[in-house]
C-alpha positions, 0 to 999 in steps of 0.5 A: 360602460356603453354610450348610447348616442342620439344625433341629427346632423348628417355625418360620418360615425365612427363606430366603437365598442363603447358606443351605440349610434342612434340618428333621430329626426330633429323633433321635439319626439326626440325628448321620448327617445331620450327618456325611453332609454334613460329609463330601459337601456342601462346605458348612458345617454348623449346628445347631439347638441343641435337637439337642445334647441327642443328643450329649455333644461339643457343642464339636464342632458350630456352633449357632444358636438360634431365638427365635420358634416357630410352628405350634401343632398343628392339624387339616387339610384335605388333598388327596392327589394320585396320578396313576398306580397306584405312587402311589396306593399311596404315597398309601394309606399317607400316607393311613392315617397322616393320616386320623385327624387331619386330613381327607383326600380322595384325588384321582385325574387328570382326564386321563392317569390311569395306573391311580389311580382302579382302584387306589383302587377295587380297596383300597376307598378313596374317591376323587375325580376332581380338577377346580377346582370340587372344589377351590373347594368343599372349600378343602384347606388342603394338597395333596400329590402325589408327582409335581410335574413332571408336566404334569397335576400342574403345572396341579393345583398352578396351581389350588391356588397360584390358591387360595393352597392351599400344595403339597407333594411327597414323594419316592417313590423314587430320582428322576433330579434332572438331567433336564430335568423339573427334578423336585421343584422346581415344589411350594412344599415338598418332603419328602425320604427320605434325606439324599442327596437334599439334596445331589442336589436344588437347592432350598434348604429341605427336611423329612427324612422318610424314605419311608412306602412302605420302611416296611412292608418286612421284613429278609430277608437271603439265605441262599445265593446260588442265586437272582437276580431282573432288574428290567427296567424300560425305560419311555416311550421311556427306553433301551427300544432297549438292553433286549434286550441287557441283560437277555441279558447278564445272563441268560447270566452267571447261566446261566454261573454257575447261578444262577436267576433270574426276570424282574420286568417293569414293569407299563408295560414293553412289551418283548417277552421270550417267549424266556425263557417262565416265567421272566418275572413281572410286576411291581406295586407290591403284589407287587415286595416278595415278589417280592424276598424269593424272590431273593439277588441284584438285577439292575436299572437306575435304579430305587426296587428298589435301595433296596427290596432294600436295605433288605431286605438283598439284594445288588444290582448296578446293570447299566448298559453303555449309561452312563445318566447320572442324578442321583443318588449312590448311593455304589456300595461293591462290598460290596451295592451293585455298578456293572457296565458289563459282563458282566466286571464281573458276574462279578467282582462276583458273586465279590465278593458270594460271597467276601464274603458272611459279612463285612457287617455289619448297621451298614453296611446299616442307616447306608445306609438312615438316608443314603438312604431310612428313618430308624430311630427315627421312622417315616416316617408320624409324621414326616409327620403331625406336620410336617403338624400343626405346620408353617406352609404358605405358597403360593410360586409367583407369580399369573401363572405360576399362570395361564400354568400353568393354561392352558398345561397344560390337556389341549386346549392341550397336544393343539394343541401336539403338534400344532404340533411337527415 
């Protein structure tokens, strides 16, 4: 039977088959954690026993007790790794949060940069283009990346784990954990934004910290139901032959319905919509908040947009009649978080969201973010700084596989590989 363990205090886990390691923030939102796995996980659940001192039915709950604390508070070395312009962004902020204790470098890719270098440099943030001599020369004590199954991230994290530089992924947003890109499961440690994440990633130790990036975002709840805004986010190759239908039977719903809408392309959505003129806006990682803001009602496939307009207390309904199949539970509830395979099924969950509309109440929203994307007593950026201040990082990966890494994922070698396939 698996154990799944919930812990505060900052210490040295050893890890076993039997066992998952979860560290939560010492917060009262640890009881949400508590229940969610209770409920979903199939696994038993133990806690630290510092965390009872948020709860008074301490007989309800299994405990362990942890006797060797490690981890005095220290100043660190830091590489923040971005490869495209969206984690760049991500990686601003963690920045922001880190810089006054630790020293952190931004580090943009050496090959297949997607916008990481232009973003630092329009935002007036010094950065550096990654190569092993950098990393040599500087001797980071962590590197983070918000990426690690990427092919450039991988032969990164290979030059660190050759250095015995201990890696870290954090979560950006809603990640697709059963595609064969195995994300989040190449970096030594791995900082998750909501309890789901836990039970859709397998790995068997996690830090709980919520999303920096869902921090700056506002409540801004609808006040009618008028306006609407389709996400169309069909990129490299995923789907892409399903957009057009898609977004028509959205479109033609609303016109029914007369409801306006405005379409949010993504900035590496090479779909051709000039058939809705005006109505097209283009999406960036700076403007999809307000862009939200402006709309009642979400449209959109797999996307972090579900949770961003949750957390803003939109509606939003995930279209999805080519049956995509992504790992991820979102525990769709037909209140504000709708699954429609149809046009049919759009018109009965608008009818739903219009007839429902005054009965949600705001718990249910706010038990969602803590579930899935933001703790509410913490912030985000302090829970990382202070498990980036107070954690032993240890390198995992093997000598060898670094090495096989490191050649394999070298840019020259990958091109004599495509090459090579039928």
């Amino acid at each position: 039977m698996i154990i799944t363990r919930l812990y505060t205090s900052f210490h040295k886990v050893i890890e076993a088959n039997n066992y998952k390691y979860v560290w939560v923030p010492n917060t009262p939102d640890f009881l949400i954690y508590y229940a969610y796995l209770s409920k979903y996980s199939n696994s038993q659940v133990e806690i630290e026993d510092l965390l009872l001192n948020h709860t008074d039915s301490r007989d309800e709950y299994l405990t362990f007790k942890v006797d060797q604390l490690t981890g005095e508070s220290k100043r660190k070395t830091i590489f923040l790794y971005a490869q495209s312009d969206t984690l760049a962004n991500s990686c601003s902020l963690i920045f922001e949060s880190l810089k006054e204790n630790h020293d952190c470098f931004l580090i943009y890719p050496s090959y297949n940069d997607e916008g990481a270098q232009a973003y630092f440099e329009q935002n007036n943030y010094k950065s550096f283009k990654f190569s092993s001599q950098l990393l040599k020369k500087e001797k980071p004590d962590i590197l983070i990346l918000l990426n690690d199954w990427a092919k450039e991230a991988k032969r990164v994290m290979a030059h660190c784990n050759l250095l015995k530089i201990p890696t870290i992924c954090i979560q950006e947003s809603i990640i697709d954990f059963g595609d064969h890109f195995k994300r989040m499961t190449f970096s030594d440690y791995v900082f998750v934004q909501g309890v789901q994440t836990v039970l859709d990633l397998d790995r068997k130790h996690y830090f709980l910290t919520g999303n920096p990036r869902y921090e700056l975002g506002s409540e801004n709840p609808p006040v009618s139901l008028s306006t609407a805004l389709i996400n169309c986010n069909f990129t490299y190759g995923i789907y892409e032959e399903v957009r057009d239908r898609w977004v028509k039977d959205i479109t033609s719903v609303l016109d029914r319905n007369k409801i306006k809408y405005k379409i949010s392309q993504h900035p590496r959505d090479k779909g051709e919509l000039s058939e809705y003129q005006d109505k097209i806006i283009k999406s960036s990682s700076a403007s999809v908040s307000s862009q939200i803001s402006e709309a009642d009602i979400i449209f959109t496939r797999f996307s972090s947009l579900i949770h961003e307009s949750i957390l803003q207390k939109k509606y939003v309904i995930y279209y999805n009649p080519h049956q995509e199949k992504m790992q991820y539970n979102f525990r769709f509830n037909s209140e504000f978080l709708f699954l429609c395979n149809s046009p049919l099924e759009i018109e009965k969950a608008l009818k739903n969201i219009i007839d429902n509309s005054k009965k949600i109440s705001s718990i249910k929203y706010q038990e969602y973010s803590i579930e899935h994307c933001l703790p509410i007593q913490k912030s985000p950026a302090q829970i990382i700084n202070k498990i980036i201040s107070r954690n032993v990082f240890r390198t995992r990966t093997s000598f060898l596989i670094s090495c096989f890494a490191v050649v394999i994922y070298y840019p020259s070698i990958l091109r004599i590989i495509r090459k090579l396939k039928p």
